[in-house]
C-alpha positions in Angstrom: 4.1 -6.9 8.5 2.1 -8.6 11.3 2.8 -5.8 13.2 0.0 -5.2 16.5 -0.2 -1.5 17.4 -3.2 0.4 19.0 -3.6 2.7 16.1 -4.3 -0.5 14.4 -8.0 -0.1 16.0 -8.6 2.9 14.6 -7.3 2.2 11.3 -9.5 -1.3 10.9 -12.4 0.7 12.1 -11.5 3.9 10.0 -10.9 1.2 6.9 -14.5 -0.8 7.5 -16.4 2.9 8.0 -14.8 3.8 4.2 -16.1 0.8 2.5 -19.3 1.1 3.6 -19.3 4.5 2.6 -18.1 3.6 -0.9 -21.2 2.1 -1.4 -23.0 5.2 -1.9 -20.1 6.0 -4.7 -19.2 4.7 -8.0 -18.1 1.3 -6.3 -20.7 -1.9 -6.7 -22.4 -3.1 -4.1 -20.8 -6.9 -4.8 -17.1 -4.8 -4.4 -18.0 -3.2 -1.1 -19.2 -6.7 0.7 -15.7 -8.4 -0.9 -13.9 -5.6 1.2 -16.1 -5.5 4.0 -15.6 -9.6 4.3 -11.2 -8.9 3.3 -11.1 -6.4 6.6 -12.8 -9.1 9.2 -10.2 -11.8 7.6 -7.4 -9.1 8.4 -9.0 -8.5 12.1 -9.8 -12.2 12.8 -5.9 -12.7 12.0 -4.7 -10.3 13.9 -7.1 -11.9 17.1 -6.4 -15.2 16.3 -2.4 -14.8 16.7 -1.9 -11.9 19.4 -4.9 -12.8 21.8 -3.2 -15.9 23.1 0.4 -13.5 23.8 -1.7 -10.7 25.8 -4.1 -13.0 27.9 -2.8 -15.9 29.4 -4.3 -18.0 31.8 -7.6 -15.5 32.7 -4.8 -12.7 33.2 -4.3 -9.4 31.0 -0.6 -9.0 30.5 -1.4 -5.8 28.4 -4.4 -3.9 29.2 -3.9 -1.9 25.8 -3.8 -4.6 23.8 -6.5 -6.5 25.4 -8.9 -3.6 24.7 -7.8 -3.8 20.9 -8.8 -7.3 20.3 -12.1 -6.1 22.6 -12.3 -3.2 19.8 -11.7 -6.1 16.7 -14.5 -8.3 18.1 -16.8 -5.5 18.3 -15.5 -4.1 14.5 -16.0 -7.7 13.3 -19.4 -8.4 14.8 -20.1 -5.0 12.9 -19.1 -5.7 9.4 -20.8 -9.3 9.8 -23.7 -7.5 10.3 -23.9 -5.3 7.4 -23.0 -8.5 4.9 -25.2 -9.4 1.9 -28.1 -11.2 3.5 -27.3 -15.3 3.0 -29.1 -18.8 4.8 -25.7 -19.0 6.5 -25.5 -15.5 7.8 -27.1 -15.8 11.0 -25.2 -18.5 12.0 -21.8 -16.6 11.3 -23.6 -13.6 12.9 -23.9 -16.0 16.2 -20.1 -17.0 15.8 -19.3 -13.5 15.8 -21.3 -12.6 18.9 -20.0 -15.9 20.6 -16.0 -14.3 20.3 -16.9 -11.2 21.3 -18.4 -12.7 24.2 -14.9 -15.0 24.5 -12.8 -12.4 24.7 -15.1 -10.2 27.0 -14.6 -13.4 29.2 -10.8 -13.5 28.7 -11.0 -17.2 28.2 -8.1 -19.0 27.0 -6.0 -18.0 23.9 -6.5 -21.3 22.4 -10.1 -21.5 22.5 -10.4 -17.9 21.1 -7.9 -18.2 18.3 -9.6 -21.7 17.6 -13.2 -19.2 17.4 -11.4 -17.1 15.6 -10.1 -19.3 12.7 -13.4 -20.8 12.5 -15.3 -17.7 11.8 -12.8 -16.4 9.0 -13.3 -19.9 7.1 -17.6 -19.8 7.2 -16.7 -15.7 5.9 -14.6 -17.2 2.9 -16.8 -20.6 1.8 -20.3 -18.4 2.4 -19.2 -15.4 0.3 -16.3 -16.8 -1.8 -13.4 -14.9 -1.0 -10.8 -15.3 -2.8 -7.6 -16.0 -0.8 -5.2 -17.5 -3.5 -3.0 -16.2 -6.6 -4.5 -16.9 -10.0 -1.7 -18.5 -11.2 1.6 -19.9 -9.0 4.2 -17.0 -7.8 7.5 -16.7 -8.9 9.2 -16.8 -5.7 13.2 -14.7 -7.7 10.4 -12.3 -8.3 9.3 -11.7 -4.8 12.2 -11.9 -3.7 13.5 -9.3 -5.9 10.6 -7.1 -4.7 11.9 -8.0 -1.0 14.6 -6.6 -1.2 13.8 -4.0 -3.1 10.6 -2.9 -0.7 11.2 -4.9 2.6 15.0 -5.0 3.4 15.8 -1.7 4.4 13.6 -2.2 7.7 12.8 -5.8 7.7 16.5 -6.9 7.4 18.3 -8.8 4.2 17.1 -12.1 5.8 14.0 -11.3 7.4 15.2 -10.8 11.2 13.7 -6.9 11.2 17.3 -5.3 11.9 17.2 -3.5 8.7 19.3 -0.4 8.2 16.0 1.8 8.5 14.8 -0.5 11.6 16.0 1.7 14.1 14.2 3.7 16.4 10.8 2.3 14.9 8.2 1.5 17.4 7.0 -0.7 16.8 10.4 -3.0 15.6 9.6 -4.3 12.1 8.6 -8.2 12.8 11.1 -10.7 12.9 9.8 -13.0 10.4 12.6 -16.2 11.8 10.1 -15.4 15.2 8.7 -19.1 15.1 5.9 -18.9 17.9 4.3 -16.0 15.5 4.9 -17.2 12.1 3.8 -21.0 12.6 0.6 -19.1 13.4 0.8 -16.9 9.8 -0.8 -18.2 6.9 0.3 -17.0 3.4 -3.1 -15.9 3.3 -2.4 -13.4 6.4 1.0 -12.5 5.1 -0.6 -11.5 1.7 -3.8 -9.4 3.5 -1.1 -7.8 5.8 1.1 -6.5 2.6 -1.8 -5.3 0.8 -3.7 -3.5 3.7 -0.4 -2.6 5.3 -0.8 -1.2 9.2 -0.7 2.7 8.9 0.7 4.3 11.7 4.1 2.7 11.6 6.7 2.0 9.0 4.2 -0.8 7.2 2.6 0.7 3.9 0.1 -0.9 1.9 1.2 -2.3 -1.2 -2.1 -2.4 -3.0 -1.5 0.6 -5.1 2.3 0.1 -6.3 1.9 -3.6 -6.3 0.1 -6.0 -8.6 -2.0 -8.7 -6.7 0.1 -10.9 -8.3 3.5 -9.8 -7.0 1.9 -9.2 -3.7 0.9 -12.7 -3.7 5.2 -13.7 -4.8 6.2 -11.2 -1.8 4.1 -12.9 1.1 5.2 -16.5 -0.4 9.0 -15.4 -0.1 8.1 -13.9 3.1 7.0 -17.6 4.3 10.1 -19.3 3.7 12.0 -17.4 6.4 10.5 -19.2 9.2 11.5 -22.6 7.4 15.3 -24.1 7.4 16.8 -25.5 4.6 16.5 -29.0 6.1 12.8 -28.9 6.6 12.0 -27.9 3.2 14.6 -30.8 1.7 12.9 -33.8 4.4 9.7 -31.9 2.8 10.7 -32.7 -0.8 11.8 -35.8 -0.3 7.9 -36.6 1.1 6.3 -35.1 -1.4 8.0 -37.2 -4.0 6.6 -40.2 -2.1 3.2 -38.7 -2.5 3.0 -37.4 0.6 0.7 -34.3 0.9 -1.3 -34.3 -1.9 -4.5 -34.6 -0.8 -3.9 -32.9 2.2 -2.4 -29.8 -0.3 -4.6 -30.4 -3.5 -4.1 -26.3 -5.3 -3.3 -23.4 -4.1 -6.0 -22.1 -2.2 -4.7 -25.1 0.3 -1.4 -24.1 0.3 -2.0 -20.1 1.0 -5.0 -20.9 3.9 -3.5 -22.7 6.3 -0.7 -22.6 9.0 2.1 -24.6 9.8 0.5 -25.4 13.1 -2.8 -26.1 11.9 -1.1 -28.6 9.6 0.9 -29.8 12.3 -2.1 -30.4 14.2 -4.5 -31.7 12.0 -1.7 -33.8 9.6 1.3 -34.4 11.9 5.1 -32.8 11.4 5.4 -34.6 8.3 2.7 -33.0 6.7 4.2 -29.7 7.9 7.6 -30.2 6.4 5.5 -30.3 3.0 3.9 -27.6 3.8 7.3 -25.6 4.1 8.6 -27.1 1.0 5.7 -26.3 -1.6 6.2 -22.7 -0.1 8.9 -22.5 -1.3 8.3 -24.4 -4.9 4.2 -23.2 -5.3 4.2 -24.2 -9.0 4.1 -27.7 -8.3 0.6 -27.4 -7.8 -1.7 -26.4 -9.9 -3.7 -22.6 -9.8 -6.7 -22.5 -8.2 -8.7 -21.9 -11.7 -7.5 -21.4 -14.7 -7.8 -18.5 -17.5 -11.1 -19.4 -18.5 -12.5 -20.3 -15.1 -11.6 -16.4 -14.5 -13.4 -15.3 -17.5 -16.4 -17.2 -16.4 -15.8 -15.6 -12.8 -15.9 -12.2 -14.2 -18.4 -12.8 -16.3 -20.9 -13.6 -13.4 -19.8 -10.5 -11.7 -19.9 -8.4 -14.3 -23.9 -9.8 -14.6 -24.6 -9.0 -10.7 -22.9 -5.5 -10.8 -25.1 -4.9 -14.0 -27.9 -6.1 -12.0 -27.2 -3.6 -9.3 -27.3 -0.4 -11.8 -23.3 -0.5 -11.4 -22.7 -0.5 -15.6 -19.3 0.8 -15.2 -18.1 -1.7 -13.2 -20.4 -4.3 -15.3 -17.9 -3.0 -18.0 -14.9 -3.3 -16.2 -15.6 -7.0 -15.5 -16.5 -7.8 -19.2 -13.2 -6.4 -20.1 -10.9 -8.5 -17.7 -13.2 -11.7 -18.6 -11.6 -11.2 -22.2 -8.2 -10.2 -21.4 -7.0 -11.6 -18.6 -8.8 -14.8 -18.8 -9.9 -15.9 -22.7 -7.1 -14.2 -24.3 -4.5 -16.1 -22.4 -5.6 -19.6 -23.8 -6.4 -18.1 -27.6 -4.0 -19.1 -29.5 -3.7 -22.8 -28.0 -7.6 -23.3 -28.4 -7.5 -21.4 -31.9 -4.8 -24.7 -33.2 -8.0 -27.0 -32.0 -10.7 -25.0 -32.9 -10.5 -21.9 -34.7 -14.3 -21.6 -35.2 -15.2 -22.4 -31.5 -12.5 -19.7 -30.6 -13.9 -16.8 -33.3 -17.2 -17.9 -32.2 -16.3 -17.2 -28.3 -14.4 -13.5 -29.3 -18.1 -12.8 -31.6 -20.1 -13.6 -28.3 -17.9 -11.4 -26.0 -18.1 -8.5 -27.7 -22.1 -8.6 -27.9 -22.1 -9.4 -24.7 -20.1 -6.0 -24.0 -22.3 -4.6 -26.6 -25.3 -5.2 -24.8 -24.0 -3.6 -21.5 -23.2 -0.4 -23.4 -26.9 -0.2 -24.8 -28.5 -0.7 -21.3 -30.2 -3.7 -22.8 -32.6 -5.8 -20.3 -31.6 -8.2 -17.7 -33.0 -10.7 -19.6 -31.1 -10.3 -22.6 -27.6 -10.0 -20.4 -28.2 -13.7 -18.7 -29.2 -15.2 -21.7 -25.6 -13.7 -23.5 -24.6 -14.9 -20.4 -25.5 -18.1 -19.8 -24.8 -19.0 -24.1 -20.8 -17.6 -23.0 -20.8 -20.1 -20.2 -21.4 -22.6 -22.6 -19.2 -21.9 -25.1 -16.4 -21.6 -22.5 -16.9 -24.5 -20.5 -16.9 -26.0 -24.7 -13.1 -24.7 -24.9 -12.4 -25.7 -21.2 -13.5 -29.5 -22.2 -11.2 -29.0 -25.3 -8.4 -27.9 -24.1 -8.4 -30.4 -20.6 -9.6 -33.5 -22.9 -7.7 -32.9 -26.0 -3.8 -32.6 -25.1 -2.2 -30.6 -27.0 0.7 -32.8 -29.2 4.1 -31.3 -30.0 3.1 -30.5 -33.4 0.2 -28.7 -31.9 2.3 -26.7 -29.5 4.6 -25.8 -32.2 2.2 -24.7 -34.6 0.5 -22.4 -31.9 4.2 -21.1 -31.2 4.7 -20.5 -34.6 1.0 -18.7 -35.3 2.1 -16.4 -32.7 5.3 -15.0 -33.5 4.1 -14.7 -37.4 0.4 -13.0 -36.2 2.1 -10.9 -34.2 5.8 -10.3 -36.3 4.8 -10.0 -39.7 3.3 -6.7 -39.9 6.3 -5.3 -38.1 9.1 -6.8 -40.6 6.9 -5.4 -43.3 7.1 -2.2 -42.2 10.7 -2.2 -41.0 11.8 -4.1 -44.1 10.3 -1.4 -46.3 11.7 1.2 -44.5 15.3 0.2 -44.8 14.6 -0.5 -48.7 13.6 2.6 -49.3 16.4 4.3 -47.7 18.7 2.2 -49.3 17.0 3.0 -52.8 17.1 6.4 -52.4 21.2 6.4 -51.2 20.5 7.4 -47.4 22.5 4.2 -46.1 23.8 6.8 -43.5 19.9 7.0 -42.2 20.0 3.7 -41.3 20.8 4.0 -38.1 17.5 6.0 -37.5 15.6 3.0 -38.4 17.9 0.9 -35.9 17.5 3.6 -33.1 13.6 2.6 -33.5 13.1 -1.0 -33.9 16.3 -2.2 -31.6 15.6 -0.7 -28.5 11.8 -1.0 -28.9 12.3 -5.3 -28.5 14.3 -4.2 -25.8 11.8 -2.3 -24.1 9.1 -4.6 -24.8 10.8 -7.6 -23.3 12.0 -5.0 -20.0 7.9 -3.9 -20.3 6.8 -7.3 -19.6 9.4 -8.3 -17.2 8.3 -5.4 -15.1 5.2 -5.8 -15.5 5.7 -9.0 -14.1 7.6 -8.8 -10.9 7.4 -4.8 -10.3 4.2 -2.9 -11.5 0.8 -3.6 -12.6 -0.1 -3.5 -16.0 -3.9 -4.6 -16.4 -5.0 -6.5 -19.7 -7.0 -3.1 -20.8 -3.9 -1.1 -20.1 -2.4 -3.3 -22.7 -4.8 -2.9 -25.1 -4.8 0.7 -24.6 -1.3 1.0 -25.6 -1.9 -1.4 -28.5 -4.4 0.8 -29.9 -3.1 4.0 -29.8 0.7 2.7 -31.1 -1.1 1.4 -33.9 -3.6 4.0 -34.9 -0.4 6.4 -34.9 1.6 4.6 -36.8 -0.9 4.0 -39.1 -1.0 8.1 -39.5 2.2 7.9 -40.3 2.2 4.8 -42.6 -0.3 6.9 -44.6 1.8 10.3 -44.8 4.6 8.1 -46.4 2.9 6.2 -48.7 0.8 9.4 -50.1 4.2 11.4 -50.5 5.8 7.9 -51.9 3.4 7.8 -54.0 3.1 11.5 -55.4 6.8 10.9 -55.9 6.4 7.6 -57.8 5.2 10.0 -61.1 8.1 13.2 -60.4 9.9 13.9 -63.8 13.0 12.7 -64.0 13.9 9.9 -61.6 17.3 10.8 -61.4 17.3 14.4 -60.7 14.4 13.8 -58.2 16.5 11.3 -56.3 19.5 13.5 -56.1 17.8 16.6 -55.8 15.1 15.8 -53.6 14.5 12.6 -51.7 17.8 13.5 -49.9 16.9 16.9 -49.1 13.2 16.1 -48.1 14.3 13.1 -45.7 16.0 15.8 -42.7 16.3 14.9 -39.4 12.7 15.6 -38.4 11.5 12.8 -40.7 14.1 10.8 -40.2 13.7 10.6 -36.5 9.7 10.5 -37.7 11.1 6.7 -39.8 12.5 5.8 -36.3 9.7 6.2 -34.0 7.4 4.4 -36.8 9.7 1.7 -36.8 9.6 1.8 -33.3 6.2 1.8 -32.6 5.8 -1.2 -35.1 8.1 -3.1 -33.1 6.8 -2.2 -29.2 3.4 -2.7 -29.6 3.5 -6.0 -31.0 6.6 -7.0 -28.5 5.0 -7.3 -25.0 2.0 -9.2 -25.9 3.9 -12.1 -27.7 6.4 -12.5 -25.0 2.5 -12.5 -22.5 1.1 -15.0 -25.1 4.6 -17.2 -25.3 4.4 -17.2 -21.5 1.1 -18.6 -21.2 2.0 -21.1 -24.1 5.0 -22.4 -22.1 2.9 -23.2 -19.0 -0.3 -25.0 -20.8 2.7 -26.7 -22.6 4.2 -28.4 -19.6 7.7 -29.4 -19.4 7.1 -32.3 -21.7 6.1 -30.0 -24.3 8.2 -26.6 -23.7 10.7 -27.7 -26.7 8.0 -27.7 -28.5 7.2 -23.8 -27.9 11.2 -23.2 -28.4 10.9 -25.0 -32.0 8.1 -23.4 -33.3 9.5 -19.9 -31.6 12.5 -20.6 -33.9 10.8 -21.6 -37.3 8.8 -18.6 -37.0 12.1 -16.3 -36.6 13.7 -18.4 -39.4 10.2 -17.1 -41.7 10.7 -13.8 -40.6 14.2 -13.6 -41.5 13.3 -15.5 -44.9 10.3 -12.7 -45.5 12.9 -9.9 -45.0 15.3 -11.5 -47.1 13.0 -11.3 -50.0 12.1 -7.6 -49.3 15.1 -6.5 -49.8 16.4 -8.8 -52.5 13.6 -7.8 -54.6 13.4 -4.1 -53.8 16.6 -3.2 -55.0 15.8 -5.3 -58.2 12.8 -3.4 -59.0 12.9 -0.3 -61.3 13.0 2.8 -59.0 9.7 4.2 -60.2 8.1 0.6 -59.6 9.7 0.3 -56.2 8.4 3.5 -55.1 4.9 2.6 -56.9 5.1 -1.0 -54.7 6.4 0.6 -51.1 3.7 3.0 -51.4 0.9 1.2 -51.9 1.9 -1.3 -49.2 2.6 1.1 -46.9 -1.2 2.6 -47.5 -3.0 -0.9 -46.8 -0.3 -1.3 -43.8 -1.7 2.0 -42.5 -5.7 0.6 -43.4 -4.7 -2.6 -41.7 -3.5 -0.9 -38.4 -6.1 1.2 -38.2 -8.7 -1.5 -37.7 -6.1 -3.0 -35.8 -5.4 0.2 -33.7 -9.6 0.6 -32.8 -10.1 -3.4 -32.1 -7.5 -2.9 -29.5 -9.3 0.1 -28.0 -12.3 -2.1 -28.0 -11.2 -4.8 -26.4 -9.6 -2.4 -23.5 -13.3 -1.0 -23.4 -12.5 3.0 -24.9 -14.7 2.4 -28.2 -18.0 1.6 -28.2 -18.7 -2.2 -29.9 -21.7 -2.6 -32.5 -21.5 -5.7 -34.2 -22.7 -6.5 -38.1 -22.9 -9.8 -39.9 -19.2 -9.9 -41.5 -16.2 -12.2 -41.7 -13.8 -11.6 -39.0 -10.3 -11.3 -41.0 -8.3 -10.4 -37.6 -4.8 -10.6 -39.5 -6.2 -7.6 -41.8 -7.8 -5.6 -39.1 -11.1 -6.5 -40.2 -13.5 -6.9 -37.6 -17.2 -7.8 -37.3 -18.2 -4.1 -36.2 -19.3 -1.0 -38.2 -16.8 1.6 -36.0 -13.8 -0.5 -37.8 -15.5 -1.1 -41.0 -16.6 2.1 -41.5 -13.6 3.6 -40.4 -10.9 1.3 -42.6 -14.2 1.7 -45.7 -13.2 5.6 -45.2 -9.8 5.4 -45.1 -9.5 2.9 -47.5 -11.9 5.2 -49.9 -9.6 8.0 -49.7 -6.3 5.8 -50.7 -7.8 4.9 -53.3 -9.1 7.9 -54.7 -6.1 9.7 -53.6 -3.9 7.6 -55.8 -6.1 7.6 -58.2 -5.7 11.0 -58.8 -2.3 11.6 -58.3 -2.3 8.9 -61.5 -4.9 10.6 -63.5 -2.8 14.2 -62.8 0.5 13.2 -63.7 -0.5 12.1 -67.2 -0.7 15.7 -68.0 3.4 15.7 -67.1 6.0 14.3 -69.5 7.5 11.2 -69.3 9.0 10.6 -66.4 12.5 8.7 -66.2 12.2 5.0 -65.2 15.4 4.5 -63.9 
């Protein structure tokens, strides 16, 4: 990290040459500038900190290096050149030419790094680049990744003596190196881990990283230049108030360096500085969820506007799930109709992209989204949510998302139990009890070591559902079938024991399973967003309702099996398999609305009631698909009736 080598030239210049390239691919215009503008950040960094240690004093101390920051000026003057056409571009343009013309000059480090600085902040305010997290890091999780990823060359604390540090040229950096780091941003730190510097030990970390644990690895990186006692005198001046206008979000924090601050603030300013590094959620994200939906939104407009409809799709997706989603079930306890009425908009907005409708018909979706968002944004800021509120919304979530799966677990177990396989029990617990495990180790992963995107999500949402909706189905036709078998009591000691063998036993577990996982991951996503809208005035809140809804759950399971084994056997096996059968209709529409909303199914909305809970939504692909299915369960019982009135009596045991 931070490392300067002469390969580096090549690679910045190798790195600008692909983007532009990627223009002429399956990569939006929009995209390519945002890269473009990322690699002359990452080169004006890299000038703006090793210029001043090479030339000193109208001397070159290292002719190699001097011609690399010659090669950046020139690779930066470039890429300037080929950005989207702006009022403000000339006059970057000129900055550009003006440190090039520095450098060729040798004039002072000061002055150049000064030039330097100033040309990466006109590239971020005139094209918006976004240079903070979304949300505050975890700083265990980065780092956890640290060590994980960093410490074998880097060093367990940071001084690059690492186990795998020797006999690297160049040495991993010393991050405790205070002339270089006081001249690091978090910014820098973050650019440098996701570009990485090929040609040495430094990889990028943009594919096996999410930007958000790349974002929790450069803010852990940052506190090893600080001591323990400067981040204490820190906190102790922050509680006084002071800092806060000079660090108002985020985007403050990551942007500048401790010797900018200590420059432009004073040292007490920079003692904050090192302290909110080190605690980042003590200010709040640079936009929240539904100021990202609104951002993708727009870009999902321009890249349709550019003929780029894949990536127009791509945006529309994240706007929903990684921005609206996250706030829900919190704006669904204030206003469930605003909340149905955003979800109806966003898929005909998605809708329209598929169809290759006009411009005009995109910004006009557009622009009536915007509203409607910037509706729940004013509810949700202006309307706090009470305890009661934040309970009830904890409570909605762990029923939406539990109920289905103790139905279909609960009705498992009774029907084992009625038909004397206690010993296949543990089947059913092989499923659903290492399936919560996995979904809470899915999310924790997903939050400190890989990326798992909002449509990836979905995706495995979707296709859980729709197969264990196949196999919902299978059971509650042969449950069915069974429920009219002569003689009950030969039939159970005859045949349900030999017909539930290991293959459909271990078929019970992975249904139980799969009702479990897919339902797991997203409430602990949705809890986690609950808990920090909530505030630690109202997190007791999330707990109680979190706890009344397990309390249900436990109540509704009760009553499953208390009245299953109550039931005459023929009745039971009547009941199970008809609930089963609308289980499996309900996941199915459940199954494709996931698919939807991840962007695999096409979207075609009709005028209907949105019944979420019951997989009913507003579109003829789920419609017509649970009206088929839903057809033949019908008819399919229907005649196993009809049929076995031509059989004798059969024993209701």
């Amino acid at each position: 990290m931070g490392l300067t080598i002469p390969s580096l030239r090549k690679w910045l210049g190798g790195l600008a040459l692909l983007i532009g390239l990627m223009g002429y691919g399956g990569v939006g215009s929009a995209e390519v500038a945002a890269g473009r503008a990322q690699t002359a950040l990452h080169m004006l960094d890299y000038i703006s900190v090793d210029y001043p240690e090479f030339i000193q004093d109208g001397q070159v101390l290292n002719v190699e290096e001097y011609q690399e920051q010659l090669e950046f000026a020139h690779e930066v003057l470039g890429i300037v050149e080929q950005l989207p056409t702006t009022p403000q571009k000339s006059e970057i343009a000129e900055q550009a030419h003006q440190l090039l013309a520095l450098i060729q000059n040798k004039a002072p480090g000061e002055r150049v790094a000064t030039a330097a600085n100033e040309l990466r902040w006109e590239i971020i305010r005139i094209y918006q680049i976004e240079i903070a997290p979304q949300q505050a890091p975890n700083l265990e999780a980065g780092e956890a990744l640290y060590q994980a990823r960093c410490a074998t060359c880097h060093g367990v604390e940071g001084y690059g003596d690492g186990p795998a540090a020797q006999g690297l040229e160049p040495e991993p950096t010393n991050f405790h190196n205070q002339a270089r780091q006081e001249q690091r941003s978090i910014y820098s730190l973050f650019s440098t881990i996701t570009l990485g510097v090929p040609g040495t030990a430094m990889p990028s970390f943009q594919q096996p990283l999410s930007e958000q644990q790349r974002w929790a690895l450069a803010f852990y990186v940052s506190t090893f230049a600080t001591a323990s006692e400067e981040r204490k005198a820190g906190a102790a001046l922050w509680q006084q108030g002071l800092g806060k206008e000079i660090f108002p979000d985020l985007q403050a924090l990551t942007s500048q360096t401790p010797r900018e601050v200590s420059a432009q603030h004073g040292e007490e300013a920079r003692q904050v500085l090192a302290y909110l590094r080190s605690e980042p959620a003590l200010l709040r994200p640079q936009e929240s969820p539904l100021n990202l939906s609104l951002k993708r939104l727009e870009q999902s407009l321009e890249a349709y506007r550019e003929g780029d409809n894949e990536r127009a799709q791509q945006l529309a997706v994240e706007a929903y799930l990684e921005g609206f989603e996250l706030v829900e079930a919190s704006l669904n306890t204030l206003d469930s109709t605003l909340r149905t009425h955003i979800e109806r908009e966003m898929m005909a907005y998605r809708a329209l992209l598929r169809e290759g409708a006009p411009i005009a018909a995109l910004q006009a979706e557009q622009k009536a989204l915007q509203e409607l968002l910037g509706q729940a944004q004013k509810r949700l800021e202006e309307t706090q949510l009470s305890p009661t509120a934040i309970a009830l919304s904890a409570l909605a979530i762990i029923l939406r998302e539990g109920l289905e799966a103790v139905l279909i677990v609960g009705a498992i177990i009774s029907l084992l139990i009625r038909s004397g396989r206690r010993d296949a029990l543990m089947y059913v617990h092989l499923g659903w009890i290492p399936a919560l495990v996995l979904g809470v180790a899915t999310w924790f992963a997903a939050t400190y070591f890989i990326s798992i995107s909002g449509a990836s999500r979905e995706l495995t949402e979707g296709i859980a559902a729709l197969v264990a909706a196949i196999i919902l189905l299978y059971v509650g036709f042969w449950l069915h079938g069974k429920a009219y078998a002569k003689g009950w009591r030969a039939f159970i000691a005859k045949q349900v024991r030999g017909v539930l063998n290991k293959r459909t036993l271990w078929a019970l577990a992975l249904l139980s399973f799969l009702a479990v996982y897919r339902e797991v991951f997203e409430t602990v996503l949705f809890y986690q967003a609950l808990w920090a809208q909530a505030g630690s005035e109202g997190q007791g809140a999330v707990l109680g309702g979190f706890g009344v809804g397990v309390v249900v759950l436990l109540i509704v399971s009760g009553l499953i099996f208390y009245y299953s084994v109550r039931l005459p056997i023929k009745l039971f096996f009547g009941v199970t398999s008809g609930l089963l059968a609308l289980l499996a209709v309900i996941l199915t529409g459940k199954g494709v609305g996931a698919l939807q909303e991840a962007g695999m199914i096409p979207v075609h909305p009709v005028a209907f009631p949105s019944l979420p809970a019951l997989g009913v939504y507003p579109n003829w692909q789920v419609l017509l698909l649970q009206g088929i299915l839903l057809v033949a369960v019908v008819v399919g019982f229907a005649y196993t009736h009809i049929t076995s009135r031509r059989l004798p009596a059969a024993d209701n045991a």
